[in-house]
DOBA-657685 format. One record per residue: x, y, z of N, C-alpha, C in turn; residue in three letters. Coordinates in steps of 0.02 Angstrom, whole numbers, padded with zeros to 5 digits, always signed. Example, Ala and Ser with C-alpha at 12.3 -4.5 7.8 and 13.67 -1.06 7.14 Angstrom:
BEGIN
+00660-00284+00390+00615-00225+00390+00660-00165+00390ALA+00642-00112+00354+00684-00053+00357+00645+00002+00394SER
END
This chain:
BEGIN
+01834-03166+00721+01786-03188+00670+01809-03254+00641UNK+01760-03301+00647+01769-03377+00615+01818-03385+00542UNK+01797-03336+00492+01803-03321+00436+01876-03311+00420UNK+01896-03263+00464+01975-03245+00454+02016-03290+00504UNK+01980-03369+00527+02021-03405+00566+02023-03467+00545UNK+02047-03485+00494+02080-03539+00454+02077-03611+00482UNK+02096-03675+00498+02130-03704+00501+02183-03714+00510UNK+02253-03735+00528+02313-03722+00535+02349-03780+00474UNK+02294-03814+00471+02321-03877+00427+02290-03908+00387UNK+02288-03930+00350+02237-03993+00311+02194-03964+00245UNK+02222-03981+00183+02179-03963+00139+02093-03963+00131UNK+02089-04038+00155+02005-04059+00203+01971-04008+00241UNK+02034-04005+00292+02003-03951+00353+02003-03851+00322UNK+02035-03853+00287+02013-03804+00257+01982-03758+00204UNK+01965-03826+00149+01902-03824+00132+01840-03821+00164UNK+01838-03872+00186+01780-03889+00246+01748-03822+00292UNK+01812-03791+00316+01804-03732+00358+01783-03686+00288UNK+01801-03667+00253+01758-03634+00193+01688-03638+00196UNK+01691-03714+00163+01624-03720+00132+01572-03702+00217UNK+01590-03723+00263+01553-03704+00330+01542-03615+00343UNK+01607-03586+00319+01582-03521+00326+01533-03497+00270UNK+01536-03515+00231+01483-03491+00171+01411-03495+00167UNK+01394-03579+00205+01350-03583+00242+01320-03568+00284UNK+01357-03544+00324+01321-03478+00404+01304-03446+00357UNK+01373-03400+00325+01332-03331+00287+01260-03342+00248UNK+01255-03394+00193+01206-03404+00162+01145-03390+00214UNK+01154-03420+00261+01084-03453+00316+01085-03383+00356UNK+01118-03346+00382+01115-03261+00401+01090-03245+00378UNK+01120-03234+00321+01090-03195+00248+01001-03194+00233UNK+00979-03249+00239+00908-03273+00268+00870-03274+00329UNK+00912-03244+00378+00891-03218+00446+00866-03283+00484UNK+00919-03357+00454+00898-03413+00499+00971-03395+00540UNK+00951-03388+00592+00989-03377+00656+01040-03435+00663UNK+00962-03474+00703+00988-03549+00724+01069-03589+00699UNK+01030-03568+00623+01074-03620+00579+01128-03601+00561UNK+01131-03535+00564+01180-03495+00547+01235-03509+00601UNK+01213-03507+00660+01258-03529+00714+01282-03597+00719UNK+01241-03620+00680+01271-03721+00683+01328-03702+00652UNK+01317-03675+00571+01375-03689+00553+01448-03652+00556UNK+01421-03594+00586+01482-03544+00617+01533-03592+00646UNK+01478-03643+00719+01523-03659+00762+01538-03730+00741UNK+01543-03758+00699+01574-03819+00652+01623-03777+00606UNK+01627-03716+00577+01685-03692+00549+01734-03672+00610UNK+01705-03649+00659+01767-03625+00716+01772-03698+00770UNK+01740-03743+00771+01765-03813+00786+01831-03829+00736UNK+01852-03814+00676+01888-03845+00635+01947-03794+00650UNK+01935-03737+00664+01995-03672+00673+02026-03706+00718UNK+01992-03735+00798+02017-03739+00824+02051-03837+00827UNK+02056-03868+00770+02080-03927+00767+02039-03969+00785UNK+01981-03964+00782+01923-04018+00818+01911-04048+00727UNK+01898-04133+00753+01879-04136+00673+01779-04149+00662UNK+01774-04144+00632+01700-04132+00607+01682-04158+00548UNK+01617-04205+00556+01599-04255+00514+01525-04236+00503UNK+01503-04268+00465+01442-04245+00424+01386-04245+00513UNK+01327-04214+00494+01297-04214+00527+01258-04279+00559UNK+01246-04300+00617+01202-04344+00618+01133-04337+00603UNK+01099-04408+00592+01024-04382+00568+00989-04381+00635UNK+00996-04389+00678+00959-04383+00753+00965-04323+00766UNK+01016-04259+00748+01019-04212+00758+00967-04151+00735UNK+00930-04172+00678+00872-04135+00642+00803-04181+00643UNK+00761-04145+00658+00692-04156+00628+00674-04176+00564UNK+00673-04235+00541+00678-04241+00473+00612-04261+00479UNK+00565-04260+00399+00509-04299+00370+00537-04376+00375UNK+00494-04424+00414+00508-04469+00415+00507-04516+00331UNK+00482-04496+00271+00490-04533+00212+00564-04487+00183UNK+00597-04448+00222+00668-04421+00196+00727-04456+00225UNK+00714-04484+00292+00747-04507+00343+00821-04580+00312UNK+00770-04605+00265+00808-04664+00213+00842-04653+00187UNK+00853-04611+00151+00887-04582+00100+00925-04543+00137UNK+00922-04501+00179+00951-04452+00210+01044-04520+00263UNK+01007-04555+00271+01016-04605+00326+01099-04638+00261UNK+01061-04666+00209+01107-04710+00165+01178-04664+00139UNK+01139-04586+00126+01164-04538+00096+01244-04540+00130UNK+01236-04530+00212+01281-04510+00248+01319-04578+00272UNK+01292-04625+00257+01350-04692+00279+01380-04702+00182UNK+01372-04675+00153+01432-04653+00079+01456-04607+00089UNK+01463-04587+00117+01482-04497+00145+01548-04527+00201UNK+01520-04564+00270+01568-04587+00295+01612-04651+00296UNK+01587-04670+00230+01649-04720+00230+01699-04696+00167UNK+01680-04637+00153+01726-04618+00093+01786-04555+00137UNK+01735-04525+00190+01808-04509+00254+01823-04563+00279UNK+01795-04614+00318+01845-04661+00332+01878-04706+00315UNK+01873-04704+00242+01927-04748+00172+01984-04711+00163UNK+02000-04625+00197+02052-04601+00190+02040-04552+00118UNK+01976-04546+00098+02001-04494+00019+01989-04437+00033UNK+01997-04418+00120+02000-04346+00134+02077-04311+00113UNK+02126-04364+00088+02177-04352+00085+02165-04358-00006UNK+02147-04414-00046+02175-04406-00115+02112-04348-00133UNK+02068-04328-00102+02006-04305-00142+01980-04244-00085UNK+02013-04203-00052+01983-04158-00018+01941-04103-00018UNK+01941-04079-00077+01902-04039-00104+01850-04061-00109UNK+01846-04094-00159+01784-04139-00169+01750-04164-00117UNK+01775-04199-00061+01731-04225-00009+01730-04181+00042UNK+01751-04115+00054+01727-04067+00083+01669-04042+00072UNK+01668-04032-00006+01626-04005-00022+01543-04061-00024UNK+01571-04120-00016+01494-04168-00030+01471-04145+00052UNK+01531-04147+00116+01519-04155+00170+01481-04081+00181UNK+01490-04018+00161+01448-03970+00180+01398-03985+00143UNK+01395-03999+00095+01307-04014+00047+01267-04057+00073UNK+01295-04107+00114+01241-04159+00134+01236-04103+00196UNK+01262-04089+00251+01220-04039+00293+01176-03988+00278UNK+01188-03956+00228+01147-03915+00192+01119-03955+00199UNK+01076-03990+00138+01011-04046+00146+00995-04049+00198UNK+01034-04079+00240+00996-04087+00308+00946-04038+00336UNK+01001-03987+00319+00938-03920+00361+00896-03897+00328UNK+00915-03897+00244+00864-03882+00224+00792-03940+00225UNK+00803-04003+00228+00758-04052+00222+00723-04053+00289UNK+00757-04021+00339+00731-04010+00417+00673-03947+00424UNK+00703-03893+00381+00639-03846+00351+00584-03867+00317UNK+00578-03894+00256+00552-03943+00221+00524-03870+00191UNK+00533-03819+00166+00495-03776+00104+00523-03738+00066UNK+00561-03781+00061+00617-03736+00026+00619-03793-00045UNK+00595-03821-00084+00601-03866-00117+00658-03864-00181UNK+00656-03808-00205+00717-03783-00248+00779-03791-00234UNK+00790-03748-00153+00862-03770-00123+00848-03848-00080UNK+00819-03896-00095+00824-03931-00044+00842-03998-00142UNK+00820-03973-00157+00832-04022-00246+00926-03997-00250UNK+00924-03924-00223+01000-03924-00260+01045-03951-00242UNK
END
């Protein structure tokens, strides 16, 4: 099970692998399959030392008037991993890095408007 398989290293990587398992469950929990499996296998990508970066936006169906925002969102996202504050700030940018995927999927659903604001 993904859940009871950690990371071996990295405060980043094991947040990250958190916040990713919480997310399957959430999205199970809702009987979205699909998504549930994205993020299973991005938490057991990280078990197994693979590193993992926010989602691309080519990867989802987005509303094309979300696509901008969605687009800007994630080049602040990756230049704040590739400025290195996965090291002074890991928590924190674990946690932005599973929230902007969230969005993603949820903004890829598009009816969820409550969880897609949170």
């Amino acid at each position: 099970h993904v859940a009871e398989n950690p990371p071996s290293s990295g405060v980043f990587e094991k947040a990250l692998h958190q916040g990713y398992v919480g997310l399957a469950q959430a999205e199970i929990d809702e009987y979205d399959w699909s998504d549930g499996g994205k993020f299973t296998e991005r938490a057991d990508m990280l078990s197994n030392g693979s590193m993992v970066l926010p989602e691309e936006i080519a990867m989802r169906d987005l509303p094309a008037d979300r696509v901008s925002v969605l687009t800007s969102s994630r080049a602040r996202l990756m230049k704040a991993i590739d400025g290195g504050l996965t090291s002074e700030y890991p928590n924190q940018l674990a946690r932005a890095q599973v929230a902007f995927d969230c969005w993603m999927q949820e903004q890829e659903e598009n009816r969820q408007p409550a969880d897609i604001e949170a």
